[in-house]
C-alpha positions as CSV (number, residue, x, y, z in Angstrom):
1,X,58.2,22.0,41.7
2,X,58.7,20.9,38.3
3,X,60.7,17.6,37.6
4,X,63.1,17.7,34.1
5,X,61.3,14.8,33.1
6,X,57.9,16.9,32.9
7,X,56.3,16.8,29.5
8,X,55.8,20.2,27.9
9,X,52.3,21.0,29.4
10,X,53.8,21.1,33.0
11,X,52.4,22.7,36.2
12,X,51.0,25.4,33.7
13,X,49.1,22.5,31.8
14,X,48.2,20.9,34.7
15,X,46.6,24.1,36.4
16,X,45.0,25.2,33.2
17,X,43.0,21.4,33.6
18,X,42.0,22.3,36.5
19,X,39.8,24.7,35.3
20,X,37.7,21.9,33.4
21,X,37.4,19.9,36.8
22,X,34.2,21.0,39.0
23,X,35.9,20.6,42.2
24,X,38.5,23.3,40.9
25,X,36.9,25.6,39.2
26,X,37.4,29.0,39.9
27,X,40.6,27.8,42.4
28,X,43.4,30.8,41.7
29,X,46.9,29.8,41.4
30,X,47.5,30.9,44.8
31,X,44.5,28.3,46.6
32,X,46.3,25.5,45.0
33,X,49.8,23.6,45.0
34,X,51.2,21.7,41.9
35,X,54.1,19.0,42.0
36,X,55.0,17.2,39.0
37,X,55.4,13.5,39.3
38,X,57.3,11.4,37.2
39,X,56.1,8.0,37.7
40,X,54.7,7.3,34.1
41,X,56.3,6.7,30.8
42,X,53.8,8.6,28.7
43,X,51.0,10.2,30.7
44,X,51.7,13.4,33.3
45,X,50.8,13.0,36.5
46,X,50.6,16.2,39.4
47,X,50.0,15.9,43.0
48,X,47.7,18.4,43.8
49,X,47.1,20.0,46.9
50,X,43.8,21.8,47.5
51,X,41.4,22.8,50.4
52,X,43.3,20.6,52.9
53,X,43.3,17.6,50.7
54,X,45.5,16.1,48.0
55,X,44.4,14.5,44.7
56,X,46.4,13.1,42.2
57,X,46.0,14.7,38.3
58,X,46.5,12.7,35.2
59,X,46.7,13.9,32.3
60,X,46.9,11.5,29.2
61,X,50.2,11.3,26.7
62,X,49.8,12.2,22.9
63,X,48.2,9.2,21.2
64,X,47.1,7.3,23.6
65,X,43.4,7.5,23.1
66,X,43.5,5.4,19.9
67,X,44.8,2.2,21.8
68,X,43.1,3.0,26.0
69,X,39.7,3.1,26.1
70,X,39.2,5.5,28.6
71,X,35.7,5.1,29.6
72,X,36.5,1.0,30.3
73,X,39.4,1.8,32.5
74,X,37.1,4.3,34.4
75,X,34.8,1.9,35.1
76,X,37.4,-0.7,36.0
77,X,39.3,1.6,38.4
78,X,36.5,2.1,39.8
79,X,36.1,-1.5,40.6
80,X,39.5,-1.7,42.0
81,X,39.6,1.2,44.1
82,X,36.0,-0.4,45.8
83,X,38.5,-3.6,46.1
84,X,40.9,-1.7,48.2
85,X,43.6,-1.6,46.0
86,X,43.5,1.2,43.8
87,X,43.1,4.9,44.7
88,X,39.5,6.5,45.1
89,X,38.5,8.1,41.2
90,X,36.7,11.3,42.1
91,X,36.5,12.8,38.7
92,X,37.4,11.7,35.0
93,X,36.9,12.6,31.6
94,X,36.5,10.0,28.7
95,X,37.4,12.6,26.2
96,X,40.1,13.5,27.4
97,X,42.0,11.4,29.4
98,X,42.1,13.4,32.3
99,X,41.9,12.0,36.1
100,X,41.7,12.8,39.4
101,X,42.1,10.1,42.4
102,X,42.6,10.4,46.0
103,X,45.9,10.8,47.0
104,X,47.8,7.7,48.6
105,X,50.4,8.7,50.8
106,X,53.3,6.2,50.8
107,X,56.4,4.7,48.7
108,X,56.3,4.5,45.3
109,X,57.8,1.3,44.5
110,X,60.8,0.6,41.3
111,X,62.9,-2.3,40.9
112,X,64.8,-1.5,43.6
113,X,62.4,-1.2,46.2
114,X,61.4,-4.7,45.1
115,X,64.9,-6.2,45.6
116,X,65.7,-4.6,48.8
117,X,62.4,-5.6,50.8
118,X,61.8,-9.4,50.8
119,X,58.1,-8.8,51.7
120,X,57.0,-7.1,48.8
121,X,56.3,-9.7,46.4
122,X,54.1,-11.3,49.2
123,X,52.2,-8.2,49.5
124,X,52.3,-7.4,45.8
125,X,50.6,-10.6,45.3
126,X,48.0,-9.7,48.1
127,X,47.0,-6.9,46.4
128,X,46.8,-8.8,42.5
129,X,44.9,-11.7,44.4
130,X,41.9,-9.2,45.8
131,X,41.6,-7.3,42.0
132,X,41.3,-10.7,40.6
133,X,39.0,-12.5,42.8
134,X,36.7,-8.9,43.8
135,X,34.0,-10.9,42.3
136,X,33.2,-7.8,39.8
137,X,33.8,-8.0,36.1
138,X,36.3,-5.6,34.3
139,X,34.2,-3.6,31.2
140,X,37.0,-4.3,28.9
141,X,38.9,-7.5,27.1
142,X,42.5,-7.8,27.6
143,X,44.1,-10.1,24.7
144,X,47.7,-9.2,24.4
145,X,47.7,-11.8,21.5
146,X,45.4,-9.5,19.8
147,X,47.0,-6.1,20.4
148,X,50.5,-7.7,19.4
149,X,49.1,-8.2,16.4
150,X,47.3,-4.9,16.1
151,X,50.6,-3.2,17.5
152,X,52.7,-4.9,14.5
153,X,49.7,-3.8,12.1
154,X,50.2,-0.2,13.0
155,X,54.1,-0.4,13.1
156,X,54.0,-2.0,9.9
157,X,52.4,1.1,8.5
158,X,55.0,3.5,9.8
159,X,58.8,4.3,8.8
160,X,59.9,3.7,13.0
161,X,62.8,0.8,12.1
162,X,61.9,-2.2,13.3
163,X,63.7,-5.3,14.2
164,X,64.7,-7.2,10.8
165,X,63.7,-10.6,12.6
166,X,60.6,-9.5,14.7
167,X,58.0,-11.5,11.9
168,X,59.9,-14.7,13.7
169,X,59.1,-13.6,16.9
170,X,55.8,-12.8,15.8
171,X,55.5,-16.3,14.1
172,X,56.5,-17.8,17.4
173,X,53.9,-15.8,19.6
174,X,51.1,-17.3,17.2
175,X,52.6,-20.8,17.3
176,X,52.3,-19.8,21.8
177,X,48.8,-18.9,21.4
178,X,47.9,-21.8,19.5
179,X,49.2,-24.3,22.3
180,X,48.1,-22.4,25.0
181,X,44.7,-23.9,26.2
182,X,41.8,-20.9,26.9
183,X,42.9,-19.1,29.9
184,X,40.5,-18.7,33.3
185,X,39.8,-15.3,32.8
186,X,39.4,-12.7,35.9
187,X,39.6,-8.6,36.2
188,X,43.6,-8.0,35.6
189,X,45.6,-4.6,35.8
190,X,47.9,-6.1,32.8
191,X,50.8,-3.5,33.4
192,X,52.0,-4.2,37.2
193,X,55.6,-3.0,36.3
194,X,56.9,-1.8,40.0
195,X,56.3,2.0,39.3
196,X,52.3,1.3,39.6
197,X,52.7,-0.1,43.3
198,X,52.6,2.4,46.0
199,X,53.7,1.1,49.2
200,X,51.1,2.5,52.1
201,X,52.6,0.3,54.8
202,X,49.6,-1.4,56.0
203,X,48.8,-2.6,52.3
204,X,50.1,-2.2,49.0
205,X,47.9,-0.4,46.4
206,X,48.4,-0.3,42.3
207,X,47.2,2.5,40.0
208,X,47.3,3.3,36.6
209,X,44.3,0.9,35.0
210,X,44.8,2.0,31.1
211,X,45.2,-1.4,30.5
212,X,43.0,-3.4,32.6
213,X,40.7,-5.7,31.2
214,X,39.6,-9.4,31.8
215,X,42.7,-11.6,31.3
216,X,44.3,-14.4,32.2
217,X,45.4,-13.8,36.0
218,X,49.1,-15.2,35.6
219,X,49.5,-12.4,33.2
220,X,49.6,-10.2,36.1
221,X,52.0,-12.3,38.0
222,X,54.5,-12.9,35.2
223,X,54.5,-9.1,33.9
224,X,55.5,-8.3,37.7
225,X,58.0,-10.9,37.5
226,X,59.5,-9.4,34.5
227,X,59.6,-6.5,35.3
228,X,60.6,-6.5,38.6
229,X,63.8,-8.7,37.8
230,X,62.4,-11.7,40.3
231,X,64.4,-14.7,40.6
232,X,63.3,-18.2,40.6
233,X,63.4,-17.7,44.1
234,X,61.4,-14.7,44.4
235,X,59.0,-15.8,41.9
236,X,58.2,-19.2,44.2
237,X,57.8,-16.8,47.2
238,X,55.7,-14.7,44.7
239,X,53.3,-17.5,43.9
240,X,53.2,-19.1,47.1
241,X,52.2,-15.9,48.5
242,X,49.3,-15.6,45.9
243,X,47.9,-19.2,45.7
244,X,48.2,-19.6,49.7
245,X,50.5,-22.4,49.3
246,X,51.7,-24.9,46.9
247,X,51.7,-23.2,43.3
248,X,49.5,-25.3,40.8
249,X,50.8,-27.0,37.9
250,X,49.1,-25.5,34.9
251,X,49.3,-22.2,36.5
252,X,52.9,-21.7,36.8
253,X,53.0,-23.4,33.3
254,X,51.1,-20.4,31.8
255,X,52.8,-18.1,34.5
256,X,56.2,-19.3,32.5
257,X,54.5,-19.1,29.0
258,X,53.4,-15.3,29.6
259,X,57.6,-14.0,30.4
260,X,58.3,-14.1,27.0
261,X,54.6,-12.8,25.7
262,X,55.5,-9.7,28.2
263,X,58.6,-8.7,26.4
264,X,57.1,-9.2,22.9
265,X,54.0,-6.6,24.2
266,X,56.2,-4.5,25.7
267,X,58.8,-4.4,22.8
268,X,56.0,-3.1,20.8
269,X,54.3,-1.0,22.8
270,X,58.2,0.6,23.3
271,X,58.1,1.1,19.3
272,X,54.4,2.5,19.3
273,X,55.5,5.3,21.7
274,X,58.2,6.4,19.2
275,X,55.4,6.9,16.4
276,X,53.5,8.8,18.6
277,X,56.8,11.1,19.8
278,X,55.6,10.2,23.7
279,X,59.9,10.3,24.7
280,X,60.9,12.8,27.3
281,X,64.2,14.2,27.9
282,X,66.2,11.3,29.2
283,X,63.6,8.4,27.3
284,X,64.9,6.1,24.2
285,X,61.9,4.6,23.8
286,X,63.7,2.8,20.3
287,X,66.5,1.4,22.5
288,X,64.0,-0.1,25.1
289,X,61.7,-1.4,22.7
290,X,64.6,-3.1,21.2
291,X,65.5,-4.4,24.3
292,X,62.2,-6.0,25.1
293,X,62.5,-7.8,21.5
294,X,66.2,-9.0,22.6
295,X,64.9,-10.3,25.7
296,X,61.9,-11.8,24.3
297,X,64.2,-13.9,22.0
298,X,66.2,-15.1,24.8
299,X,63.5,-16.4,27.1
300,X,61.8,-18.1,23.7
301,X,65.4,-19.9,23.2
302,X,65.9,-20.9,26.8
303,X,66.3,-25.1,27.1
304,X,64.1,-24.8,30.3
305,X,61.5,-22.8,28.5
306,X,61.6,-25.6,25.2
307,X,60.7,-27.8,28.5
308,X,57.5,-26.3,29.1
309,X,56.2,-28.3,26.4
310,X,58.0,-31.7,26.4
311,X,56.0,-34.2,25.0
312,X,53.8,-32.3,22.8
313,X,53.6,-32.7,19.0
314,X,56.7,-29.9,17.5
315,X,57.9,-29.0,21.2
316,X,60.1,-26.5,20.5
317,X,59.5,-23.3,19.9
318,X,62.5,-21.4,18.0
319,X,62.4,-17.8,16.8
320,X,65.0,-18.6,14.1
């Protein structure tokens, strides 16, 4: 059935795709059975059910082909699905952002699911640990430096209102980067936020690979961090779980240094889907972009984050 928060093209968009997909074509609206999902902020995703199987349809938001390059995250999904963590890809389209995967049967996983299981993060970080060490390079570069400043570029450009201090945030990302030694770079998902785990019981998969590209691994684990809500707690358990044992110095230096990157992204990202008019019934993407920015500021003004670079020339970083 369709959800409320379906976009506009609907199970009538999503059957009318079907038509362009060879392992559908010619299927009449009686072979076939459409469910709405609503597991992604921008893009549309169906469950289909077909021929005794079921497949999972996404179609892409508005706008989103001028910032995913579609034929990279084929080719990484790919990867990752060979890894055992993210769905089998049976058919895509470049051009037009639309996929078909294998359907994984299990619990989609939100905050909440997070919080109320205390082996997820372990098995979360199971499944982040085999896409970064599958030994098989990602086609794409993920700098979220880079697209910060692209994002703010683009905003710049537009008449969405943005933050009246976000240049100092800005500022203070660049003064980041600049510290930050050259990261170990490894085949990343970069957008673990809880809705993109699926729980199949025996093992925990992730989908959705717009963003993935080669990146610094603790990327992955802070973004999960942030936005699952962990605790220092959950995030030792986290890392433990990851690194097999005692969590390394310099990487849960740059796994603390990422947090704040993650909101600033994020933040952006929130304003860039107000441009492009991606909110459904129910979405503010303005508010949660402004959000992200609030948070960001926090973390960047937090004593114990001001520690992270005791004894270095200017050790504080201030966004004010």
């Amino acid at each position: 059935m369709l959800s409320d928060r379906s976009c506009a093209r609907g199970v009538g968009g999503a059957f009318a795709a079907l038509g362009s997909i060879p392992m559908f074509r010619g299927a009449s609206r009686r072979d076939v059975r459409i469910e709405a999902l609503s597991n992604s902020f921008t893009n549309s995703s169906f469950r289909v059910d077909f021929g005794g199987d079921s497949f999972l349809l996404r179609l892409s938001g508005m706008g989103t082909s001028g910032y995913i390059d579609r034929a990279a995250e084929e080719h990484n999904a790919r990867i990752a699905a060979r890894s055992g963590v993210n769905a089998e890809i049976l058919f895509s389209d470049a051009k037009s952002g639309t996929m078909v995967c294998r359907f994984i049967e299990g619990v989609g996983m939100d905050v909440e699911g997070f919080a109320s299981d205390p082996t997820s993060p372990a098995r979360a970080a199971a499944a982040l640990r085999r896409v970064h060490r599958c030994g098989e390079g990602f086609a794409s570069r993920f700098d979220p430096f880079a697209r910060i400043e692209a994002y703010a570029r683009t905003l710049r450009r537009s008449r969405v209102p943005l933050p009246g201090d976000l240049d100092r945030t800005l500022e203070a990302a660049r003064l980041m980067r600049r510290r930050l030694p050259p990261p170990p770079l490894a085949p990343c998902h970069n957008d673990p936020w809880p809705g993109n785990f699926v729980d199949g019981g025996l093992r925990m998969y992730l989908v959705d690979w717009e963003y993935s590209g080669m990146n610094d691994p603790m990327w992955d684990l802070a973004d999960l961090s942030v936005e699952a809500d962990f605790d220092v707690s959950k995030d030792r358990t986290f890392l433990e779980a990851y690194f097999g044992g005692p969590i390394p110095h310099d990487a849960r230096r740059r796994f603390e240094m990422q947090k704040p990157v993650c909101d600033l992204f994020w933040s952006l990202w929130g304003f860039l889907q107000t441009v492009n008019g991606n909110a459904r019934p129910g979405e503010d993407f303005l508010a949660y972009a402004n959000d992200r920015h609030e948070r960001c500021k926090a973390r960047l003004s937090a004593p114990e984050f001001s520690a992270l670079f005791a004894g270095s020339e200017n050790s504080k970083i201030t966004v004010g």
